[in-house]
Backbone bond lengths (Angstrom), bond angles and torsions (degrees), N, CA, C in turn:
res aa  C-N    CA-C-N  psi(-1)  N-CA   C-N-CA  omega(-1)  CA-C   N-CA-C  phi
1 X - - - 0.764 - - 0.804 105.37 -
2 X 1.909 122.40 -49.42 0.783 46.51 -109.92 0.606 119.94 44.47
3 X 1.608 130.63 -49.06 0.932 109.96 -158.36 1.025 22.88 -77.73
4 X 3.122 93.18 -10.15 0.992 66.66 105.38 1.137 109.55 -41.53
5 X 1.148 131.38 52.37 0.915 115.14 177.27 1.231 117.58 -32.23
6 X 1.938 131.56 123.11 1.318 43.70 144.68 1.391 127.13 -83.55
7 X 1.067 130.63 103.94 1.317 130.44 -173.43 1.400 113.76 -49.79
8 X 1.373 102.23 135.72 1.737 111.23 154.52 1.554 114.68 76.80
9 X 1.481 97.03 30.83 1.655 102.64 168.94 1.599 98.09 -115.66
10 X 1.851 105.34 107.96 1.584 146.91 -141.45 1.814 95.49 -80.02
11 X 1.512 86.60 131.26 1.720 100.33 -177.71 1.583 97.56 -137.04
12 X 1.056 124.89 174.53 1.313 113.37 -164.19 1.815 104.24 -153.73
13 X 1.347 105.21 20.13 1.940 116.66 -176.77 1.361 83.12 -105.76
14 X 1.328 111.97 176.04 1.127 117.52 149.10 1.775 100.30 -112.69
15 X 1.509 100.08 155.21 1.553 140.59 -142.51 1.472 85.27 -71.91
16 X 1.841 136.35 154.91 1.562 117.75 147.17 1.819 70.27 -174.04
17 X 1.656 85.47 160.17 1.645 110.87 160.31 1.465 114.63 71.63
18 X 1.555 110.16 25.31 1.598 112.22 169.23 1.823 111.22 -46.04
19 X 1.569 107.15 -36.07 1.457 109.41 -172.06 1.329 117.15 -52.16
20 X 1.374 126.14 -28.42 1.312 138.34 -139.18 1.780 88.25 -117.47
21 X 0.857 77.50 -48.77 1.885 93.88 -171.53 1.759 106.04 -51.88
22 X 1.485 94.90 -46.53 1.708 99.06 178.78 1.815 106.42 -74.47
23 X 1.361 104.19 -25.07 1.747 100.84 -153.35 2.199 84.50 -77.27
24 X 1.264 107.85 -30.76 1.886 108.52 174.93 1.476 126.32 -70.21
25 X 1.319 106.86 -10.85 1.425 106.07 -157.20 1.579 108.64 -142.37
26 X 1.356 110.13 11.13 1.452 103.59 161.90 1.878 130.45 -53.44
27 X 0.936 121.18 129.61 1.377 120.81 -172.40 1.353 113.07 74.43
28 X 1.478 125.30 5.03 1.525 121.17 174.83 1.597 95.11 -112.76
29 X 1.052 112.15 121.61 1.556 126.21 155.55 1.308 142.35 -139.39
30 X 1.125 119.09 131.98 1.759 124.88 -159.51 1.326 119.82 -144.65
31 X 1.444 139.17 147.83 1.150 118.52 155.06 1.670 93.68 136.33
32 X 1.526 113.78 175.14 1.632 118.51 158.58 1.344 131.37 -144.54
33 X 0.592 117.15 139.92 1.539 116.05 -161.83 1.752 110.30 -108.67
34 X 1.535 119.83 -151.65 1.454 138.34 156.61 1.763 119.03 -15.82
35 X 1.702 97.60 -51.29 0.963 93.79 -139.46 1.645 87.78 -143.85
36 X 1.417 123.16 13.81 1.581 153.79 -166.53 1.605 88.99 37.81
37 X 1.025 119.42 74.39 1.593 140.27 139.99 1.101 116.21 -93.90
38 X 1.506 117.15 144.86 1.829 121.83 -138.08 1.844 78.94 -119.49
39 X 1.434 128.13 132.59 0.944 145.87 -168.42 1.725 110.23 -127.92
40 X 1.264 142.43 166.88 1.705 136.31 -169.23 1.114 93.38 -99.47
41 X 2.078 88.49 140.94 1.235 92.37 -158.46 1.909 104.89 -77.31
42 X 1.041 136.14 -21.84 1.279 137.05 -161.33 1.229 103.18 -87.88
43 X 1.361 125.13 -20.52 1.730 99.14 167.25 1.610 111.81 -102.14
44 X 1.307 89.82 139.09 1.124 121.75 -179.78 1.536 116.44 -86.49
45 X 1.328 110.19 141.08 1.688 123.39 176.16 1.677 109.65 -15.30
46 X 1.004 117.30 -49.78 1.233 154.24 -132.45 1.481 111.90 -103.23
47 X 1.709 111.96 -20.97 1.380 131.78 -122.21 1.269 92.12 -133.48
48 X 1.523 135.57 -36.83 1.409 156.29 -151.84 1.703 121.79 -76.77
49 X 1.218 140.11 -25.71 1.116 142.46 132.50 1.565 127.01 -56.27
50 X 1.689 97.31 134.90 2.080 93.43 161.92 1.351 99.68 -86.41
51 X 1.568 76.42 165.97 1.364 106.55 178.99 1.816 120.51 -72.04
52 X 1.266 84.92 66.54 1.702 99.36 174.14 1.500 92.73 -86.07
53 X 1.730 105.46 140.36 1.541 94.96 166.22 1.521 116.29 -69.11
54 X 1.551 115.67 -44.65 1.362 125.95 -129.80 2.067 90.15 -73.93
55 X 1.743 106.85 -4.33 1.301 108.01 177.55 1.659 111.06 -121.92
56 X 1.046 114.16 17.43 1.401 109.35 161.20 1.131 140.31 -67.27
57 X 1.481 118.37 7.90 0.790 112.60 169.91 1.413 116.30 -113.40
58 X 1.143 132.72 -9.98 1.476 149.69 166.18 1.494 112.78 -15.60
59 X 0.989 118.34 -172.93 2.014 127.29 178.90 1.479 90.73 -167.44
60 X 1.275 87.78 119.30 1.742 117.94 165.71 1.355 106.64 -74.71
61 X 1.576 101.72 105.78 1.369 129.01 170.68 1.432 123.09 -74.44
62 X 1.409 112.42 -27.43 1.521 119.88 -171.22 1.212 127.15 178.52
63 X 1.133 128.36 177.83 1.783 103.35 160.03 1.785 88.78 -175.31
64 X 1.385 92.49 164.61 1.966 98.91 -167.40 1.604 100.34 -148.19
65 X 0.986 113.02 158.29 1.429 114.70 158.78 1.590 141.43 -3.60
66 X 1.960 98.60 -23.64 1.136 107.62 -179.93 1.308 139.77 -171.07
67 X 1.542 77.26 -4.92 1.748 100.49 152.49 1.670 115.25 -140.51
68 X 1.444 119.35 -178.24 1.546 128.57 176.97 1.473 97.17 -125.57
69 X 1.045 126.95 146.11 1.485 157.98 169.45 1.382 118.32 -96.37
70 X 1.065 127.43 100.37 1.525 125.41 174.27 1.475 94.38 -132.38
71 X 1.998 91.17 163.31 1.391 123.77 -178.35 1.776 108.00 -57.24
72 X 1.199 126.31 157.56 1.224 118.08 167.17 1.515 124.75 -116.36
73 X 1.326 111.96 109.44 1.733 108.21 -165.38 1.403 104.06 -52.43
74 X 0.748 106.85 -49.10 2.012 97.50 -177.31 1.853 111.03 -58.72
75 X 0.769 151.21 -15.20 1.241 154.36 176.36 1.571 114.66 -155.37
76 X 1.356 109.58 106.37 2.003 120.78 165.81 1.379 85.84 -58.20
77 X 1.147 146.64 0.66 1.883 112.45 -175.05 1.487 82.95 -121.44
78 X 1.372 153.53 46.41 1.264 125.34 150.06 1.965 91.68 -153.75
79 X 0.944 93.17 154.57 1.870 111.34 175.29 1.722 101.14 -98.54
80 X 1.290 81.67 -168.96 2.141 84.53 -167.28 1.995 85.55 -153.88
81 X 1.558 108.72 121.36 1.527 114.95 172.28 1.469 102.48 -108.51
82 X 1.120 97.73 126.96 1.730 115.32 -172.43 1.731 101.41 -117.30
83 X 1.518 101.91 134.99 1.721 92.69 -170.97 1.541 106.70 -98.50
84 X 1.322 119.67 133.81 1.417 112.30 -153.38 1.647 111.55 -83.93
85 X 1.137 142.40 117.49 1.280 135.79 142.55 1.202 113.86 37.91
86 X 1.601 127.47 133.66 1.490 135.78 -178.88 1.692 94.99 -68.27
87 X 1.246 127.96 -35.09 1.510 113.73 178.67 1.358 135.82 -64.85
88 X 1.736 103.71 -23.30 1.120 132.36 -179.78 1.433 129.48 -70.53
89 X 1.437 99.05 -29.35 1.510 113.07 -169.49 1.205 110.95 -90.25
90 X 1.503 121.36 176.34 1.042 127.58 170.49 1.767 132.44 -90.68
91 X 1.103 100.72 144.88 1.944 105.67 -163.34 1.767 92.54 -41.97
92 X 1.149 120.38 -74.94 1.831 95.89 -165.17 1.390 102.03 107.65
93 X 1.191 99.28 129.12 1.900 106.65 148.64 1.532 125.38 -52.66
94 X 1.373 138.19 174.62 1.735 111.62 -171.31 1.536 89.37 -107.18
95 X 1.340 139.05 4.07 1.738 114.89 151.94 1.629 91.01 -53.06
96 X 1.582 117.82 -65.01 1.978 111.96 -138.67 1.727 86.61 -64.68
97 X 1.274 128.48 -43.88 1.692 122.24 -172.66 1.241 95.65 -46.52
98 X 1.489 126.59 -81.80 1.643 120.78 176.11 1.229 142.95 -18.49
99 X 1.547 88.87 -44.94 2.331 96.09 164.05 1.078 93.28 -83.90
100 X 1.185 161.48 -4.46 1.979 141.55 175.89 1.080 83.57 -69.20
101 X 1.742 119.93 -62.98 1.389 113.39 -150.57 1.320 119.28 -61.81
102 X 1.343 97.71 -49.23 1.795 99.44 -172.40 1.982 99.93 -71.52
103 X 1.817 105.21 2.31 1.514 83.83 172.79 1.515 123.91 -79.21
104 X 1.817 109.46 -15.65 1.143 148.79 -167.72 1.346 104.51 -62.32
105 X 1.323 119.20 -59.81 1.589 138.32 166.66 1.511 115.03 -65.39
106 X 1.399 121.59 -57.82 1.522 121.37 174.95 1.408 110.31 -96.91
107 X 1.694 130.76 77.05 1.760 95.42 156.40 0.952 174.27 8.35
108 X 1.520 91.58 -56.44 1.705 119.89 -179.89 1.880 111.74 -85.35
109 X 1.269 82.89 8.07 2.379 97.99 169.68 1.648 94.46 -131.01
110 X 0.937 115.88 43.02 1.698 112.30 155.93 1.308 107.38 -117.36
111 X 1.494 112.88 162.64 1.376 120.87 -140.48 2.014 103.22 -66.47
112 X 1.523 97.79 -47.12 1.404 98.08 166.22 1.028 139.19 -61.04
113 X 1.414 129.41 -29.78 1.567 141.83 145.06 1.529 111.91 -24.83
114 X 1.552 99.44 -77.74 1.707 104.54 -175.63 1.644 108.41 -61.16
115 X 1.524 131.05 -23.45 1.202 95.55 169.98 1.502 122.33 -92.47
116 X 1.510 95.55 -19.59 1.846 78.10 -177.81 2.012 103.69 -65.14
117 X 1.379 125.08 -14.68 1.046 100.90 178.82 1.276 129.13 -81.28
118 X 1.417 109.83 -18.45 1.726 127.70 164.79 1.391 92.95 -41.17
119 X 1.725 104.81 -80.70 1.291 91.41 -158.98 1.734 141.18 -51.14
120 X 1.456 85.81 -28.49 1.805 96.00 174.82 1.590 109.13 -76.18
121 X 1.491 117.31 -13.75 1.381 103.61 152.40 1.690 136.25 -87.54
122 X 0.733 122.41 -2.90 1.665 165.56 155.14 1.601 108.26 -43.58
123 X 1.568 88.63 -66.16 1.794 107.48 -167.06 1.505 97.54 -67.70
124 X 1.272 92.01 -62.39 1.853 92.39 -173.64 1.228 132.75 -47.10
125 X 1.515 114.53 -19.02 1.448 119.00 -153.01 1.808 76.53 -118.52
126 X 1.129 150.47 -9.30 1.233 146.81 -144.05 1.332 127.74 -136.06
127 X 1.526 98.63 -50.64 1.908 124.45 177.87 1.831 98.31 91.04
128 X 1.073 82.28 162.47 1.733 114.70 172.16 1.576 102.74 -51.50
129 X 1.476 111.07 -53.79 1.466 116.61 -171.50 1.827 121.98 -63.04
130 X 1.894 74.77 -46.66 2.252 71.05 179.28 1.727 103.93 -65.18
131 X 1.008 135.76 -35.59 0.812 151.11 -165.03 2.076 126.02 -63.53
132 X 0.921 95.57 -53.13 2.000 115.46 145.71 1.012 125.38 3.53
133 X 0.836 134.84 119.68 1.412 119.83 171.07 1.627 111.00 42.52
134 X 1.076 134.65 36.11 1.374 144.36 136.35 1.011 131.95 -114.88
135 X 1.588 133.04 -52.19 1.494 132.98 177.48 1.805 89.08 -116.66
136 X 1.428 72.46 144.51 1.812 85.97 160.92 1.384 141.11 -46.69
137 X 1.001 166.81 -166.92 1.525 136.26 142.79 1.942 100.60 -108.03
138 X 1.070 105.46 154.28 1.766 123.79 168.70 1.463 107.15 -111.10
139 X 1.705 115.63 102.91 1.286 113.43 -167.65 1.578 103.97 -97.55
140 X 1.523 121.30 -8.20 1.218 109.93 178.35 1.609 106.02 153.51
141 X 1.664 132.37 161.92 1.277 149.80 159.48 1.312 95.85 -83.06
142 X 2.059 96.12 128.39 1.764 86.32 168.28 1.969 63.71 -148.55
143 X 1.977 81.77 177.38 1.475 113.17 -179.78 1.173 120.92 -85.02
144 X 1.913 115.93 119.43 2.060 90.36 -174.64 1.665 63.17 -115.25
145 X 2.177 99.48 -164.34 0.893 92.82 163.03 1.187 139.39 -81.32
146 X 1.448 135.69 -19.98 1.219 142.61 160.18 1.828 115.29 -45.46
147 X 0.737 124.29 -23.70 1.708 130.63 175.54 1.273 102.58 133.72
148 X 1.465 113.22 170.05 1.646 124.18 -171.67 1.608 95.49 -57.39
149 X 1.356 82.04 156.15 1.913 99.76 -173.23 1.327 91.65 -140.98
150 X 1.649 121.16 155.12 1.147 145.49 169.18 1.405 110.10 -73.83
151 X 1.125 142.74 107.75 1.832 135.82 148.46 1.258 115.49 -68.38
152 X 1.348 97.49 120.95 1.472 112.96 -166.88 1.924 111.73 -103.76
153 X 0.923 122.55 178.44 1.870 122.27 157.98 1.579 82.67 -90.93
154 X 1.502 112.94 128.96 1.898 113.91 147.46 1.402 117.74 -80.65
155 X 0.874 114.81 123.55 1.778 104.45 177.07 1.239 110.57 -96.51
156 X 1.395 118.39 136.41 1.208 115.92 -167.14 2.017 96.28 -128.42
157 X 1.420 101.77 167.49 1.165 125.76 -167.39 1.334 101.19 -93.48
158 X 1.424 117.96 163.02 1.509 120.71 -153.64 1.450 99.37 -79.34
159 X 1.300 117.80 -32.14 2.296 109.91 167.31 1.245 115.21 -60.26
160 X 1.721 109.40 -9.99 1.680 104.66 176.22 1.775 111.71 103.79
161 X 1.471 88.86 -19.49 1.759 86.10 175.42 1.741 95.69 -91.87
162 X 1.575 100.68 165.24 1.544 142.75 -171.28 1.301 97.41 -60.09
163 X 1.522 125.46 106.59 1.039 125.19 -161.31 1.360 127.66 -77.66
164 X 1.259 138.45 142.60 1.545 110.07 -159.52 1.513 125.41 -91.92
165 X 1.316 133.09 138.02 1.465 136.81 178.17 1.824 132.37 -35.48
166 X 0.900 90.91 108.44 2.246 78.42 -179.04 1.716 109.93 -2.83
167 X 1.506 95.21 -61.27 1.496 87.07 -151.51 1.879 116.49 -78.24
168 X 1.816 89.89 -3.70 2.096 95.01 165.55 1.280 95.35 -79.57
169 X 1.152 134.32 6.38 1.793 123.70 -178.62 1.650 101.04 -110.66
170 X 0.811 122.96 -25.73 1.491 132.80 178.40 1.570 100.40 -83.90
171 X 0.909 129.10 -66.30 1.253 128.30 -146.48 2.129 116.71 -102.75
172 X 1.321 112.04 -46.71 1.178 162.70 153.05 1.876 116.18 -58.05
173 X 0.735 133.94 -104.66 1.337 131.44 -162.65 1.500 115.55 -139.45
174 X 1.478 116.09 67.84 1.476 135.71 179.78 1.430 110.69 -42.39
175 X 1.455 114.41 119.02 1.571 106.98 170.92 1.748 112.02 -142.86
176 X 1.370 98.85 -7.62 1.785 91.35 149.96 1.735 112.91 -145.62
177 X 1.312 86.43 167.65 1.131 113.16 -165.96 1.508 120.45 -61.67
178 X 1.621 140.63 139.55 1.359 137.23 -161.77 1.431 100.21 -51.20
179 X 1.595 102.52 -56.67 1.935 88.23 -179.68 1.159 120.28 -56.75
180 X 1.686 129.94 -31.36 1.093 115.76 -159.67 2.207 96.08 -74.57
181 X 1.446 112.25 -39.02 1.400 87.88 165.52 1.251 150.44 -97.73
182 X 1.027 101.91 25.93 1.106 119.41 -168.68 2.320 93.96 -110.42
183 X 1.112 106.46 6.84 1.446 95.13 176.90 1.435 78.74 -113.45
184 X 1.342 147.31 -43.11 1.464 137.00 152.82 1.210 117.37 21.89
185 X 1.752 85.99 -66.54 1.826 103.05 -142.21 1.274 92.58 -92.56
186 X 1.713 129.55 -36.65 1.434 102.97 164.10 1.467 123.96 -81.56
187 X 1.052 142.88 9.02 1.604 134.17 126.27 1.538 123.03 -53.13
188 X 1.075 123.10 -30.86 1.450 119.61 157.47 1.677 114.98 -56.74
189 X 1.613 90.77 -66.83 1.378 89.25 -168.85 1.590 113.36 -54.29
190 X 1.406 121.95 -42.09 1.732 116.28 172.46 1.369 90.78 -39.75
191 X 1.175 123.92 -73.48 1.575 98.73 -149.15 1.330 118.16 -60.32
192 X 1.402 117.89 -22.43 1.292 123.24 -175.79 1.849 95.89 -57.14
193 X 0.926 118.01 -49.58 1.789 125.95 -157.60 1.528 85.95 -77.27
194 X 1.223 138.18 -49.12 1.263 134.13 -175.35 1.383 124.90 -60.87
195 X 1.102 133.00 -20.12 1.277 152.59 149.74 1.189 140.82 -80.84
196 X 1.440 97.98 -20.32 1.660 107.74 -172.17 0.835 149.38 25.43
197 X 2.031 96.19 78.83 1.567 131.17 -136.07 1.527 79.58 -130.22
198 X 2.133 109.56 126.39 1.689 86.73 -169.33 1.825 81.94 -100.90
199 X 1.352 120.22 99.15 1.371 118.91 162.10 1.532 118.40 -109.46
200 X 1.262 96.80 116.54 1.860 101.92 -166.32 0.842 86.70 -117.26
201 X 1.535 169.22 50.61 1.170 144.91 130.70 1.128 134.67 -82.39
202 X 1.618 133.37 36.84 1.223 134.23 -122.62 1.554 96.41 -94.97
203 X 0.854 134.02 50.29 1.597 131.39 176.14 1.866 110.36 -71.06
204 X 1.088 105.25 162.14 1.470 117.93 -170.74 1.538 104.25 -71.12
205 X 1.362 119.50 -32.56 1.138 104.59 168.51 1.523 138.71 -100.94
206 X 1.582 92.48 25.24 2.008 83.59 -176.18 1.970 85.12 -115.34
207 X 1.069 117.36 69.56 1.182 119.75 -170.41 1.519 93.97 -170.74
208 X 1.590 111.41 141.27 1.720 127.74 170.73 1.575 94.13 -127.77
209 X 1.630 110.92 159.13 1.621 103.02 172.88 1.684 81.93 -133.68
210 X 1.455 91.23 150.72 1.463 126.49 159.79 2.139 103.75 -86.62
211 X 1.744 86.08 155.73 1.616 85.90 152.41 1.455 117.70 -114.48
212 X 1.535 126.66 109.75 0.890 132.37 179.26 1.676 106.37 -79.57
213 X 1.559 95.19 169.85 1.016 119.11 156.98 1.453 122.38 -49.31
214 X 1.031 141.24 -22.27 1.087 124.76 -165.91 1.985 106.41 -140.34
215 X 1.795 88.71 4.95 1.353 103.80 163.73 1.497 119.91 115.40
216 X 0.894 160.94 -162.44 1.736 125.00 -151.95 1.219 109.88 -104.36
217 X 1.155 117.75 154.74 1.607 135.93 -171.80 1.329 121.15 -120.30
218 X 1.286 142.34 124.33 1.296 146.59 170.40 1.469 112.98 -66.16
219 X 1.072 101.11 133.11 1.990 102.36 167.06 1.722 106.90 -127.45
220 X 1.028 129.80 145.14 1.543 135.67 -167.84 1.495 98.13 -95.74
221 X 1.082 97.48 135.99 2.054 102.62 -173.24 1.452 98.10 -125.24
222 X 1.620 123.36 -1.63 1.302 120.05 165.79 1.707 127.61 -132.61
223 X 1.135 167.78 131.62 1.396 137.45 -126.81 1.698 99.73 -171.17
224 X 1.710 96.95 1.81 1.574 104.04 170.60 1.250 119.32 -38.04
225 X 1.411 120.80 -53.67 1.167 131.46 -179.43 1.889 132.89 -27.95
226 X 1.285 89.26 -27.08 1.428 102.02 -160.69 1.328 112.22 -92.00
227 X 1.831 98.50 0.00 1.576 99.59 159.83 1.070 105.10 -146.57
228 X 1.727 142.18 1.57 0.964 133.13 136.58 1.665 131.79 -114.63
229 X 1.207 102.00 159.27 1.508 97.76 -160.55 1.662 94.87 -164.53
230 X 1.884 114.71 -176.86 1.493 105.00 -164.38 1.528 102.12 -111.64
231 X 1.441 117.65 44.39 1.512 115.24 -166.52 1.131 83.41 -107.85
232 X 1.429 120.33 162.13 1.980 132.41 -175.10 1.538 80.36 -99.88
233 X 1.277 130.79 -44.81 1.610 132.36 -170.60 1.510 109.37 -108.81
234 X 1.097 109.98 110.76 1.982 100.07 -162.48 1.876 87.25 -98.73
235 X 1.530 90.91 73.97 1.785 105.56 163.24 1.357 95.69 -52.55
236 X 1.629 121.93 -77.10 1.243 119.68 -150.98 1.529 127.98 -50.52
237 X 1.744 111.67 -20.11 1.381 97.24 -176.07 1.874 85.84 -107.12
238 X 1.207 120.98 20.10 1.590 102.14 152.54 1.478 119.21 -113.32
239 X 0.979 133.64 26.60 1.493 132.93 -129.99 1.608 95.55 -160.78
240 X 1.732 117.44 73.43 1.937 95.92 178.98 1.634 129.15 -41.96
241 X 1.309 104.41 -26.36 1.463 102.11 -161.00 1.739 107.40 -75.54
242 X 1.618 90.84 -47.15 1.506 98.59 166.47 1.318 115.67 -74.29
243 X 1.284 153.47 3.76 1.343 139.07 169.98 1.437 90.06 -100.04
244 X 1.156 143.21 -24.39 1.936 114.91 172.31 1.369 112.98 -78.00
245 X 1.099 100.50 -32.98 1.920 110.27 179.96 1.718 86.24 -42.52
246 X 1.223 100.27 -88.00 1.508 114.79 -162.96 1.374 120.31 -47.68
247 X 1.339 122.86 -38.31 1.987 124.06 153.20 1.491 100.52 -27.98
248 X 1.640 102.00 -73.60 1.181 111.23 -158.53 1.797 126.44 -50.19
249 X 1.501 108.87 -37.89 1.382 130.90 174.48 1.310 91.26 -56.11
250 X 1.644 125.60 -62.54 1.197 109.22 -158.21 1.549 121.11 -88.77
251 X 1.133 109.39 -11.19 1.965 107.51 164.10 1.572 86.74 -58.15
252 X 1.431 124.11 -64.31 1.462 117.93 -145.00 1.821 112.88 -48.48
253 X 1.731 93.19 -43.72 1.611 106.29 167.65 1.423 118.34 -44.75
254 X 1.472 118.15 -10.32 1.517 115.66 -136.35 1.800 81.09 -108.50
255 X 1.532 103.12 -49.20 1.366 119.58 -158.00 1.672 101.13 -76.17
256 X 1.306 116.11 -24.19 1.429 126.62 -176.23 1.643 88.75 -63.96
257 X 1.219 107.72 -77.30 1.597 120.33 -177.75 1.400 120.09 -25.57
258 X 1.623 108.38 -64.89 1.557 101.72 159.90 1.490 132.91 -51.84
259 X 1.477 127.23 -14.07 1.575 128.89 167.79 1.030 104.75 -85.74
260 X 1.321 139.09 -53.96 1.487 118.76 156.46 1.013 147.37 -58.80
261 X 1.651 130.62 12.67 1.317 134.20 155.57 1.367 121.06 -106.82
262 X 1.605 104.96 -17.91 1.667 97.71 171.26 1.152 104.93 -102.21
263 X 1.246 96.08 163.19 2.264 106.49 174.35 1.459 124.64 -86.66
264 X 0.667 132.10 117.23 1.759 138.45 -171.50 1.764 97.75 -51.41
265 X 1.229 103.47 136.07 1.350 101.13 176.72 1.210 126.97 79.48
266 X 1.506 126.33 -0.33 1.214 144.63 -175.75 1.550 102.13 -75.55
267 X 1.776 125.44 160.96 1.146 126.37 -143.61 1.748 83.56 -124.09
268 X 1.132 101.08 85.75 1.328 115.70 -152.88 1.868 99.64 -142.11
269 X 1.773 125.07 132.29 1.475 115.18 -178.32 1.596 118.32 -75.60
């Protein structure tokens, strides 16, 4: 989600009438999301799928800038990222307009493409195990009726529901405390430096947390990053010295962000 989702910012309808939703709300857009990307104002959470039957029954898991996240009837353990409609999305700087387009023509540069290939580069160089309970897994492109969708791992929270994203904890429904995530994010980031994984995208919403044992944990629900990014020369993910610099800048961005959305002193774990 993100799903980028952004993935896994929790709705609880199930999804219908994206068709209608896009045919009302072209050129009207409002709102903020993940990453305060301005989304239409008339569809609703709720609102974001067409009316395909064979997915009506789904639950809108999330939705971001550029795709929607829903449950997947064939498997409670994986979600389905569907990339939303050129009407749907958001205007973009003219690099991100330029990759839609040329995603339009090439496939294999649409948003689901590049991550399932992250991840299978990820896996290989890494295993199943390092991998765990940190990034999500990308099990594959398959056909719903709405168009190919991504199968994702869902990570779910220890009651079993869809666990919620950094930035529904920040912004949305606070339940720990800045230190407690903000020591998170440098356990993420170690591992990030320990592996020498160049993922800079650390935004609040391509991230879900668990409650661990030892107090909440980040898991990455988006991993595009690690082969695309907005450098013309992607020094940083060839370059060790420059790929920790730049981890590091961006946890710090990450951790800044979390002190400014929670309240000091708040009755919060």
């Amino acid at each position: 989600m993100a799903a980028g989702a952004r993935a896994h910012r929790c709705a609880t309808a199930p999804a219908t009438g994206l068709r209608a939703c896009l045919q009302a709300t072209r050129g009207s857009q409002t709102g903020s999301l993940g990453h305060h990307r301005r989304m239409p104002t008339s569809c609703s959470v709720d609102a974001l799928l067409s009316d395909a039957p064979g997915l009506s029954g789904c639950t809108l898991l999330g939705h971001g800038a550029n795709r929607m996240v829903l449950s997947d009837p064939a498997d409670p353990g994986c979600c389905l990222k569907l990339e939303l409609p050129a009407p749907a999305r958001t205007s973009g700087s003219l690099r991100t307009r330029l990759r839609r387009r040329l995603a339009r023509l090439f496939p294999q540069l649409g948003e689901n493409a590049v991550e399932l290939r992250a991840w299978h580069r990820l896996f290989t160089r890494l295993g199943a195990d390092a991998l765990a309970g940190r990034i999500a897994a990308s099990h594959g492109i398959i056909e719903t009726p709405a168009g190919p969708a991504l199968r994702c791992e869902l990570v779910r929270d220890a009651d079993g529901r869809p666990a919620p994203s950094l930035y529904a904890l920040l912004y949305e429904t606070p339940r720990f405390t800045a230190d407690a995530l903000c020591a998170a994010v440098d356990d993420f980031e170690a591992w990030l430096q320990w592996h020498a994984i160049p993922l800079f995208d650390l935004n609040a919403g391509n991230f879900v947390v668990i409650d661990g044992d030892g107090g909440p944990r980040m898991i990455c629900v988006d991993a595009k990053s690690t082969l695309s990014g907005k450098e013309l020369l992607p020094l940083s993910r060839q370059l060790p010295a420059l790929r920790r610099r730049k981890i590091a800048r961006r946890a710090e961005r990450l951790r800044k962000r979390i002190r400014t959305a929670l309240p000091t002193g708040a009755s919060l774990r």
